[in-house]
N, C-alpha and C positions, 0 to 999 in steps of 0.2 A: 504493500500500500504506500503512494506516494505522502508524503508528511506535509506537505499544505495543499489545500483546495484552497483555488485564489481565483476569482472572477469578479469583472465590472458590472457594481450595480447601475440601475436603469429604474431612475425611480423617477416621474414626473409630477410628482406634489405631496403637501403634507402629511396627505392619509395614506401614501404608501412608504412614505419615510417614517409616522409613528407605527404601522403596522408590523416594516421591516425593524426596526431598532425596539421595539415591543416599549414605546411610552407614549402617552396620551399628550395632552397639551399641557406643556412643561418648559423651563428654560433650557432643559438639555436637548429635548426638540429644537428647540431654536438655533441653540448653539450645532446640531447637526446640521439643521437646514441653513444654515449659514455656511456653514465649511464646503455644503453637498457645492451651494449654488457659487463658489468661492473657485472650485477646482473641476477642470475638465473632466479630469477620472477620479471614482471614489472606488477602491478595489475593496474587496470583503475577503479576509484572508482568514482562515481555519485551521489550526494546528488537529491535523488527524490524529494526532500520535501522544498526545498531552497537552500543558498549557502553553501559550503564549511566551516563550524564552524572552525575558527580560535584559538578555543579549541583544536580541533583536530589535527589541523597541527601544534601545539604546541607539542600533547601526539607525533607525528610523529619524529619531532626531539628529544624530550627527550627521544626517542627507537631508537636513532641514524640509525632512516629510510630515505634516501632521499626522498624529494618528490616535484613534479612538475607540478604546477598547469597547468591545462589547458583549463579553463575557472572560473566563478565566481562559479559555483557546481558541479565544475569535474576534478579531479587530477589523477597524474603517480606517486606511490609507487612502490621503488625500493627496493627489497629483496631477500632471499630466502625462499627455503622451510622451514630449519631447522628454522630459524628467524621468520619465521609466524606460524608455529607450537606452535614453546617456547611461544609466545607472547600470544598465544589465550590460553594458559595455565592458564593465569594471573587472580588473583582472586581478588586482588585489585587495583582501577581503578583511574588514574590520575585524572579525568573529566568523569562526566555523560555520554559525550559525547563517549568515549571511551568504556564504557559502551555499549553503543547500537551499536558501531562500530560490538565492539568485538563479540556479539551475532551473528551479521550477517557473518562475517571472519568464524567463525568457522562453520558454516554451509556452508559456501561456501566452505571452507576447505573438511567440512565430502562429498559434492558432487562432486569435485571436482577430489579427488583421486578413486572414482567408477570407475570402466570401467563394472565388470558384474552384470547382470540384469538378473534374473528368476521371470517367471510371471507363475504360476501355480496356476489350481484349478480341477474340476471334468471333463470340458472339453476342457483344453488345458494345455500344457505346452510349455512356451516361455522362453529360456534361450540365452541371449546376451552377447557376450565380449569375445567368443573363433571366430571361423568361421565368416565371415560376413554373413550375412543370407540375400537370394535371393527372392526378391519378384516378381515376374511375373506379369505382367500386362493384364489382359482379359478385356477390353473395349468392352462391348455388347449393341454398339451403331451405328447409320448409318452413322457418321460424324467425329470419331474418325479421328486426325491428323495425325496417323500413317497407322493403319491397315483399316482406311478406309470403315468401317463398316463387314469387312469380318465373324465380328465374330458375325453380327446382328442375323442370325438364331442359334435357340437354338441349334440343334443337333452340328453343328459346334463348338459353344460354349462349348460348352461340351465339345468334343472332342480336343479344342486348350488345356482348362485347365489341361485335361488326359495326354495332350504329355509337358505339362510344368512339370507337378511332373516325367516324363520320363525323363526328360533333366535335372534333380536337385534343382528344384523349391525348395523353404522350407516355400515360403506361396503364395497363389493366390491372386490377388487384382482384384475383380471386379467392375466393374463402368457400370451403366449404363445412365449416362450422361454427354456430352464432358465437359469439363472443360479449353478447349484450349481458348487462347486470341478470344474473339469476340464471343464465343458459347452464344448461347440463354438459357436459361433454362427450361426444359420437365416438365411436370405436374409430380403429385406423382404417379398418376393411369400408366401412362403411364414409371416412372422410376420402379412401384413396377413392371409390366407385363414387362419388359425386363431384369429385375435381381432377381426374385425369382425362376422358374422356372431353371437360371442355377446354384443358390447355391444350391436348392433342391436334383439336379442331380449331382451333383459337390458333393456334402456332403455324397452321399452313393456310387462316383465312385474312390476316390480319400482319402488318409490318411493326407496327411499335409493339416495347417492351412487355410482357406477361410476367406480371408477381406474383407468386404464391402467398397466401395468407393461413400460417400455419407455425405454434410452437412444436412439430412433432417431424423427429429427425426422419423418419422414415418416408413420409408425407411429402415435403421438402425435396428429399430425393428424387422421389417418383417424378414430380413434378419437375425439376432440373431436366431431369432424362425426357421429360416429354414435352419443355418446348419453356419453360421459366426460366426466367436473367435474373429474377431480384427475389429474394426472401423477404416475409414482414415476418418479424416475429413478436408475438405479442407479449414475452418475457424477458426478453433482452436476453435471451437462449439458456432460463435458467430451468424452462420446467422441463427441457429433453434435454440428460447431458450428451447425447451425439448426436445436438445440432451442431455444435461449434466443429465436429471434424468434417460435417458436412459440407458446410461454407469453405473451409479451406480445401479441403478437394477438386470443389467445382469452381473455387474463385471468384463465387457471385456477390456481389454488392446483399447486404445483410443490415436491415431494418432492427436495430434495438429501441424497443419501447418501453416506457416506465409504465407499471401496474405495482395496485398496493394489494396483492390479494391475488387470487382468481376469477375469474368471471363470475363463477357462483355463489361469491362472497363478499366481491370485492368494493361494494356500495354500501356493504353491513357497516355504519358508524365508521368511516375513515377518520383518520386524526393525521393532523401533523402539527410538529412546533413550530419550525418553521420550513413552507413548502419548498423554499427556492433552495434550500440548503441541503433537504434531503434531495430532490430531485436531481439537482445537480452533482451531487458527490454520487447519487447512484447511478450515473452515467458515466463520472469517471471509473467508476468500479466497472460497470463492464465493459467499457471500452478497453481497459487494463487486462480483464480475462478472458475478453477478445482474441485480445493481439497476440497474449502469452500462451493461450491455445494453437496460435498458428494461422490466425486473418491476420490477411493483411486490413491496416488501419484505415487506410486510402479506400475503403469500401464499404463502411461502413458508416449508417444513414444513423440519424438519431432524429427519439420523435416521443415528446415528452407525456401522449396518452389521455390527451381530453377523456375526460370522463372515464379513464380506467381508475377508480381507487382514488376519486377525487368528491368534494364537498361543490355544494354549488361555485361559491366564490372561489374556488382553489383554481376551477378551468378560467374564470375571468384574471387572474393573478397571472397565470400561464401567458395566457397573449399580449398581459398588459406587457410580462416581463420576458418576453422571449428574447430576446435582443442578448441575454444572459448568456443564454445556450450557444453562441457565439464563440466563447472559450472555451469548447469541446473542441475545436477546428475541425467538422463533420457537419455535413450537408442538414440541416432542418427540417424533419415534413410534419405537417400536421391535417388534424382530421375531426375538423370541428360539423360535420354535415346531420345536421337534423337533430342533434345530440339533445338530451333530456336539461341541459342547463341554459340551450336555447328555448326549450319550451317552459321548461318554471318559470324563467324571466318573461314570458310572453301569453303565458296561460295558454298554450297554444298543444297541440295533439300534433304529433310526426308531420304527417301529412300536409300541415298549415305553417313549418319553418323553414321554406325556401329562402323567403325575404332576413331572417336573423341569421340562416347560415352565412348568406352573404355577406351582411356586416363582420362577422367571425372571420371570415374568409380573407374579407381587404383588411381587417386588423392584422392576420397574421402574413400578409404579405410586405404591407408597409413596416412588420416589426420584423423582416428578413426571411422567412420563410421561403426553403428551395422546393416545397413538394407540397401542392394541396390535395388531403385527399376525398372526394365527394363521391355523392350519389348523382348529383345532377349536372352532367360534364357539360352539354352545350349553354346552359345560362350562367353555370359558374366559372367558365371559361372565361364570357363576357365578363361577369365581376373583376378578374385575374389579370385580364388582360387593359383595363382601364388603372386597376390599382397597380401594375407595373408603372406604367405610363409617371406615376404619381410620386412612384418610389425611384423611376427614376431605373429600374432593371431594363427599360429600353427606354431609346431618344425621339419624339419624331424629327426628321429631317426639316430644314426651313422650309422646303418649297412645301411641306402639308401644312 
């Protein structure tokens, strides 16, 4: 385990600065909100390993860095860019301590300033950080939450995935088991017979990418073998341990997604203390047991799991503060489409939050996001493609 989780907060007013710092309206509030709006970068640094070495916040002031504790092994460094660039230059080191800081800064650094991401070999090529790229959703199951099994018969199935690359798709995600709050879980026999047959067909009808949407290494295989470029995995490959030899074998780009729970569990009372800290350290953890399984890093997707093992407010936190997940240096996707925190806030039933996905959808664009992923590819395209515009992930040319 690496000894500091260090990433730039992304906090845009009060109520998310007393929420992240856990104080009410107070003069230490103040005094934060002052230093936030004082200094380009505010990093949030976590000793994994024990407290806050009093070495360090020693090297902190002698680099005339504010800093502001915020528990016994977690403090706010106030800086900028140009400041933490010169400094991770530094070849010689006040304290050990500084030392080992410094190692991880600068990697957080090199990840940090990424935004593109090409993933290329003999049978795909993935390039992220122009276009936000549309993934479509084909749930070929009899209990999906949205589409309600519509897409259970193959020929249908088929056929949705044909009219998704019609509508601008630029990958297909198949699933053939629910994954919503409460879902049970299908045998393999019975996941491989209702998702091999439509990558099969899907793989010789259709030019853009085919995802499997599956924690089950065997699953995953099949589907490799029969025409799938991309794994989603909705454990971040903790609930099959031979998914991770799988991914390196075939060398496919590999989706790790944060869940607090399992599907049939995992909406039972979630807690956290604070979200942005667990989610984020649990992505460094498996991106670490990722790699040290034998993926390569450059391939893998991270996607922080609206509504798996989340509170209402915890998915609004997520996009307020995606911009976070940044310092992973790994592509973005997310998958806010029709989700139960669109309809609490709207009183609204599945079928009735196309209009709030939207909103979701240009927030998570404008907050960086390399992958959206929906149910509704030709209108959410349009959202996507107007919120690039916005964000500035394409130009229009003067003469339009």
């Amino acid at each position: 385990m690496q000894r500091y989780s260090i990433r730039k907060l992304h906090l845009t007013n009060q109520g998310m600065m007393a929420q992240e710092i856990g104080l009410g309206e107070s003069k230490k509030l103040q005094e934060f909100s002052d230093l936030y709006a004082r200094h380009a970068v505010v990093l949030k640094i976590i000793n994994r390993t024990g407290d806050i070495d009093k070495k360090l916040l020693s090297v902190f002031s002698l680099r005339s860095m504010p800093c502001w504790l915020r528990s016994e092994n977690s403090c706010y460094l106030f800086s900028s860019n140009p400041e933490l660039m010169q400094w991770s230059r530094v070849q010689s080191y006040i304290s050990k301590e500084e030392e080992h800081f410094l190692h991880q800064l600068r990697e957080y650094l090199r990840n940090s300033q990424r935004y593109e991401f090409e993933m290329v070999n003999e049978h795909y090529m993935f390039q992220f950080g122009g276009p936000t790229r549309v993934m479509g959703i084909l749930n070929v199951t009899p209990d999906s939450f949205y589409d309600q099994g519509q897409n259970a018969d193959e020929r249908a199935a088929i056929d949705s995935g044909i009219a998704m690359e019609a509508e601008g798709a630029d990958i297909i995600d198949i699933g053939g088991e629910s994954t919503r709050p409460g879902a049970v879980q299908v045998t393999e026999a019975e996941e491989l017979k209702r998702v091999i047959p439509i990558i099969e067909g899907l793989a010789s009808d259709v030019r853009i990418p085919l995802s499997i949407d599956t924690y089950k290494a065997p699953i995953a295989e099949a589907a490799i073998q029969a025409g799938a470029t991309i794994v989603n995995d909705i454990s971040g490959l903790q609930f099959d341990s031979g998914m991770p030899e799988v991914i390196k074998h075939y060398k496919v780009p590999i989706v790790l997604m944060h869940i607090k729970g399992r599907p049939h569990d995992m909406q039972v009372n979630p807690s956290y203390e604070n979200l942005m800290d667990e989610i984020y350290m649990y992505f460094e953890d498996r991106i670490a047991a990722a790699v040290e399984s034998g993926i390569d890093r450059e391939l893998i997707i991270v996607d922080p799991g609206i509504g798996f093992g989340k509170r209402l407010w915890d998915n609004y936190e997520l996009l307020q503060r995606l911009p976070e997940f940044r310092g992973l240096g790994c592509p973005i996707l997310v998958g806010p489409s029709r989700k139960s925190f669109i309809g609490k806030a709207l009183d609204l039933p599945v079928e009735e939050r196309l209009e709030g996905t939207a909103a979701a959808v240009t927030a998570a664009v404008l907050a960086g996001s390399h992958i959206i992923r929906v149910h509704d590819v030709k209108e959410m395209l349009r959202v996507v493609q107007i919120a690039d515009l916005i964000a500035a992930n394409v130009l229009i040319r003067p003469q339009e």
